[in-house]
C-alpha positions, -999 to 999 in steps of 0.1 A, spaced: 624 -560 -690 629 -535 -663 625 -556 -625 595 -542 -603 597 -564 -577 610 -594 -564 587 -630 -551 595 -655 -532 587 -689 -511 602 -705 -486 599 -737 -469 615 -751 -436 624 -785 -454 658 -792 -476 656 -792 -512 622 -784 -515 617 -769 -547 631 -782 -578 629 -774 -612 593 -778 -617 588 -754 -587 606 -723 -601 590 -727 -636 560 -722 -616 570 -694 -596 584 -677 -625 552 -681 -645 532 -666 -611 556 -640 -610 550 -630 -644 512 -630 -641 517 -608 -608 543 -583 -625 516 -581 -657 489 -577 -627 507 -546 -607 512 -530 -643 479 -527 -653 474 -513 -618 502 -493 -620 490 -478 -652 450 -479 -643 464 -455 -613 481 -434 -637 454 -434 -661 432 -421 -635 459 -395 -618 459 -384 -658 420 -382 -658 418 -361 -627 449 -337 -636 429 -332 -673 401 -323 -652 416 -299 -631 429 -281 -659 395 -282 -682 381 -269 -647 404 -235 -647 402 -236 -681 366 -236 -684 363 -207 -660 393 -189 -676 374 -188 -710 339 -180 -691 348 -146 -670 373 -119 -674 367 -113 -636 401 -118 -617 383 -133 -586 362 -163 -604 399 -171 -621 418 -173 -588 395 -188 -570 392 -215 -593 429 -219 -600 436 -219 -562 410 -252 -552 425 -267 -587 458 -261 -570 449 -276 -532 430 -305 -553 462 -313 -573 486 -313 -540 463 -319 -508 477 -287 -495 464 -270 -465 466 -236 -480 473 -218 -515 479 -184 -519 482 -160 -546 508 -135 -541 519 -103 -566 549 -87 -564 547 -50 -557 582 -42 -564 574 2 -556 559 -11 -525 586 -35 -517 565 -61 -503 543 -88 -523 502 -86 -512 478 -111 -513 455 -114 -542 437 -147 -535 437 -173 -508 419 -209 -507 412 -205 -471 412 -169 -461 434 -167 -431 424 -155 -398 424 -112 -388 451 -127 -360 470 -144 -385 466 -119 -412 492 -93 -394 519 -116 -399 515 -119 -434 544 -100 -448 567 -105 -476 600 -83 -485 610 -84 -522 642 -64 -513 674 -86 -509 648 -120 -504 667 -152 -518 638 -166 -529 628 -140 -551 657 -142 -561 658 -176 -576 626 -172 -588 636 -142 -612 668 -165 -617 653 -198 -625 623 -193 -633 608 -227 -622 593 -238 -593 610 -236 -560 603 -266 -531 615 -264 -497 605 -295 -479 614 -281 -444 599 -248 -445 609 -237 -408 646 -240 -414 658 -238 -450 678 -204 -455 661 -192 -487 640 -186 -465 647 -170 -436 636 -136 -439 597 -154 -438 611 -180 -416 588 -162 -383 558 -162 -407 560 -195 -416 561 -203 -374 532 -183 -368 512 -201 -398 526 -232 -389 536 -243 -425 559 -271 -426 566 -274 -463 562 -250 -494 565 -251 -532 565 -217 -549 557 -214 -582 563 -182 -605 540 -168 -622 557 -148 -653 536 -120 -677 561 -111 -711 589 -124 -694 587 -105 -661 580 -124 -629 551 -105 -611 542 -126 -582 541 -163 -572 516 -191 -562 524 -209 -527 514 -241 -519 519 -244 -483 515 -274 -465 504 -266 -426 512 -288 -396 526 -315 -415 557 -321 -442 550 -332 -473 576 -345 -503 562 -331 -537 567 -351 -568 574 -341 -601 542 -348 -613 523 -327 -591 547 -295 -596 544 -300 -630 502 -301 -630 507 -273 -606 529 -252 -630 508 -254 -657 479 -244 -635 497 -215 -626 504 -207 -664 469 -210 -671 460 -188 -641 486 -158 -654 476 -161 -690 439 -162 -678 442 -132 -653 467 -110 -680 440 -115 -713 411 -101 -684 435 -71 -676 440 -66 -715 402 -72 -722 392 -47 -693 422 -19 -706 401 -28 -741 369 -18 -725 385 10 -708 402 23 -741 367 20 -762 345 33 -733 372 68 -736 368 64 -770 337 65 -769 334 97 -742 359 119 -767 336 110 -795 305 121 -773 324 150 -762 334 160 -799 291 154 -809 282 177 -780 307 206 -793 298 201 -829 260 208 -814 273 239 -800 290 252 -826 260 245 -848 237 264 -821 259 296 -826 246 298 -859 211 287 -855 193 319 -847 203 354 -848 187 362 -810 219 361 -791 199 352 -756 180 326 -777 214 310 -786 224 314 -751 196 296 -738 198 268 -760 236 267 -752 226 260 -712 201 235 -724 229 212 -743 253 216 -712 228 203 -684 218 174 -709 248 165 -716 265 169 -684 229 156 -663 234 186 -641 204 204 -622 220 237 -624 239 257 -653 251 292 -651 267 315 -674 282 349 -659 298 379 -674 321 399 -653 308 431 -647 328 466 -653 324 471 -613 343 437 -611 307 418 -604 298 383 -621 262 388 -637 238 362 -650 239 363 -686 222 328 -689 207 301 -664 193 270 -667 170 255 -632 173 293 -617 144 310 -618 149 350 -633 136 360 -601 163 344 -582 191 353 -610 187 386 -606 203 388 -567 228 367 -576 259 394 -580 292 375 -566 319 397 -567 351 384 -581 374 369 -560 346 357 -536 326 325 -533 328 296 -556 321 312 -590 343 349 -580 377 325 -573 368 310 -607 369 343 -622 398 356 -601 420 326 -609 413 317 -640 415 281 -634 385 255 -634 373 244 -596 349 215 -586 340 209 -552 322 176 -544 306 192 -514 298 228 -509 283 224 -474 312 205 -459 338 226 -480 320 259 -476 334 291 -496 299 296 -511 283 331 -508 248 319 -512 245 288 -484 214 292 -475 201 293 -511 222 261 -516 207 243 -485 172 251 -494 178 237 -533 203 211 -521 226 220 -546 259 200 -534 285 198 -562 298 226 -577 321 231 -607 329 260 -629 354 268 -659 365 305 -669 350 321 -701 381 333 -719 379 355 -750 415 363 -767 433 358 -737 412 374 -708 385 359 -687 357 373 -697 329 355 -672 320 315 -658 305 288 -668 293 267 -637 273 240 -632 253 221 -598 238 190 -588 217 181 -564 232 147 -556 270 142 -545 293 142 -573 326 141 -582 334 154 -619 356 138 -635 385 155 -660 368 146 -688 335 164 -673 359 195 -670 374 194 -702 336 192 -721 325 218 -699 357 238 -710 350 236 -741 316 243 -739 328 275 -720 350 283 -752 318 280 -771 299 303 -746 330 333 -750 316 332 -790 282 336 -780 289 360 -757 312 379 -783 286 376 -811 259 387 -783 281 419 -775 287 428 -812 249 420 -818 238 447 -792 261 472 -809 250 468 -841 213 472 -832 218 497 -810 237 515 -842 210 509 -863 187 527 -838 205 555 -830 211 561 -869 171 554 -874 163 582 -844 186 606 -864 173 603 -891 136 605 -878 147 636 -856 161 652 -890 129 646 -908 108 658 -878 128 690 -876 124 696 -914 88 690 -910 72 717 -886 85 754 -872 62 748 -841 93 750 -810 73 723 -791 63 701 -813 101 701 -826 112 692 -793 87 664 -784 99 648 -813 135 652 -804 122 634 -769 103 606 -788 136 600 -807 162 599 -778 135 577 -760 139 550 -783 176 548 -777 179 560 -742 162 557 -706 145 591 -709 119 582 -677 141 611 -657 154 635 -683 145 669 -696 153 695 -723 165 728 -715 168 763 -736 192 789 -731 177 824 -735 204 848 -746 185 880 -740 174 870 -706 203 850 -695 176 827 -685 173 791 -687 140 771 -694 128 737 -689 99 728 -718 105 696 -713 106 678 -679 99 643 -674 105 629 -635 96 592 -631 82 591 -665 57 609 -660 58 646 -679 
């Protein structure tokens, strides 16, 4: 076999040992060689035992959490267990940036120390032969080694002697490294413990990119799940449009589904005005009484630059942003986000859907969009409302008509022809102030037989 070692006697006296001698030494030597085997091999049985360990540790936790922090952590004490290293950190290479940042530490180094903690990616060597090699780099002698020497200052501030960096590689693209730096002292790193290192690192990446992958999943069926929400809540007010033929009723219900939806404390719907005025045509947590002053001209406050521009506008904070017309009202309501959406019908903006809460918030683009759409919804409404009016008011006027005609065929008496003429343009139009006035041709004179002032007659 292979020689381990060598053992010998000696003895101040000539021809001391003969052949019965070395048989014996031989057969000792034998026994000791079979001896420092099985403790050679009990060592490494146990150095196996503890690096199994270490990686069913990170294992265990990689399989446990999709949280980043739990699987550095435990990959960086795996990696200080593995080596007796001072310190291990975790570094990812932000190539926009330039510069690599720290995601993890084993100790967290000191705000003094902390400064000096900067790596360039540009034109650094060992970046460099990481992206070339791809296997771990060592540098025994830290301070002076010239792969190094754009960090060498760092490494004097820190104090590390001797460093082993190892990449850590997602789909073939190196993103960062794990450094194991030794501090105050120089240490030699054997093979063995770069390669339990390496596949602690491995484990770490694969670990930290299946919890980035999990979280996108999450993300991906959480917006999933928002658009399909989204989608229900317009469905529901489509379907209102159609669930009643009172236009303010469907208006109502219309503000009703927003704030549910939305969890707003406020929702307004406004129709601009043909003196260029925004007028409540719907509100939800306003009372009527307080509706009714609310006239913002367009192109002023909040709601009027909504109209003006055409564009949506949310503002976390009304009182720190200001631009509202109504402050006061806001303060004593504290109402404090604002956002609003145009009403467009065919093209033109027709009036605003807007929205407050009481509590600081910042609306998010989906929040827009739903409330966009609901506004889409609200132009219908508005549009059916409008063509609703005209039609009844049709009907009425054609009813009046024909209740005038039928009045006039029914009596020759002057006054009671004209009181029903009254009665009949009442029920279309404000006749409180109005009269009805003959023209004598013989006496060039006009009369008044019927005068009402103030309603009364």
């Amino acid at each position: 076999g292979t020689p381990i070692g060598a053992l010998g006697i000696s003895s101040r006296t000539l021809q001391a040992f003969g052949r019965r001698e070395h048989d014996f030494l031989v057969s000792v030597g034998a026994q000791v060689s079979l001896g420092v085997q099985n403790a050679q091999l009990f060592a490494q049985a146990q150095d196996q035992v503890q690096h199994l360990g270490l990686l069913n540790h990170v294992s265990t936790v990689a399989s446990s959490t999709f949280k980043a922090e739990a699987i550095y952590q435990a990959a960086t004490e795996a990696l200080v267990r593995a080596t007796g290293a001072s310190q291990v950190r975790i570094v990812l290479y932000d190539y926009e940036r330039g510069a690599a940042t720290i995601a993890a530490e084993y100790v967290p180094t000191p705000p003094e120390q902390a400064k000096s903690i900067y790596i360039p990616l540009q034109n650094n060597p060992s970046v460099r032969w990481l992206e070339q090699h791809r296997q771990p780099l060592i540098i025994y002698d830290a301070l002076n080694d010239p792969i190094l020497h754009l960090t060498h200052e760092m490494f004097r501030v820190l104090d590390i002697r001797s460093v082993a960096l190892l990449p850590l590689i997602v789909n073939d693209r190196l993103i960062g490294a794990a450094g194991i730096d030794f501090v105050g002292q120089q240490h030699q790193f054997s093979e063995q413990e770069i390669e339990l290192c390496q596949t602690i690192a491995n484990q770490m990446v694969t670990a930290i990119e299946n919890a980035r992958l999990f979280g996108a999943a999450q993300e991906s069926a959480t917006a999933l799940q928002h658009k399909v929400s989204e989608l229900e809540t317009l469905l529901e007010a489509a379907r209102l449009l159609s669930s009643t033929l009172n236009p303010q009723q469907v208006l109502d219900n219309l503000m009703e589904l927003v704030g549910r939806h939305l969890a707003v404390h406020t929702v307004a719907l406004w129709t601009i005005s043909e003196n260029n005025v925004l007028e409540p045509a719907a509100m939800l947590g306003i009372s009527p009484e307080v509706s009714q002053k609310l006239r913002p001209p367009v192109g002023q406050g909040l709601t009027g630059r909504v109209a003006a521009s055409g564009h949506a506008l949310v503002v976390a904070d009304v009182e720190r942003e200001g631009g509202s017309l109504y402050p006061d009202f806001n303060r004593a309501n504290s109402y404090t986000s604002f956002m609003g959406v145009p009403v467009n019908y065919r093209g033109a903006t027709i009036g605003v859907l807007s929205v407050m809460t009481i509590k600081r918030r910042i609306f998010t683009r989906d929040e827009e969009q739903l409330l966009a759409g609901m506004a889409d919804q609200a132009a219908i409404a508005l549009q059916n409302a409008r063509l609703f009016a005209e039609r009844e008011r049709r009907i009425t006027e054609l009813m009046t008509l024909n209740s005038i005609s039928e009045s006039i065929n029914a009596t020759l008496e002057q006054s009671e022809l004209l009181d029903a003429l009254h009665r009949g343009m009442s029920d279309v139009l404000d006749t409180s102030n109005s009269a009805i006035a003959l023209y004598d041709d013989l006496t060039e004179r006009i009369s008044f037989p019927i005068w009402w002032a103030d309603n009364r007659q």
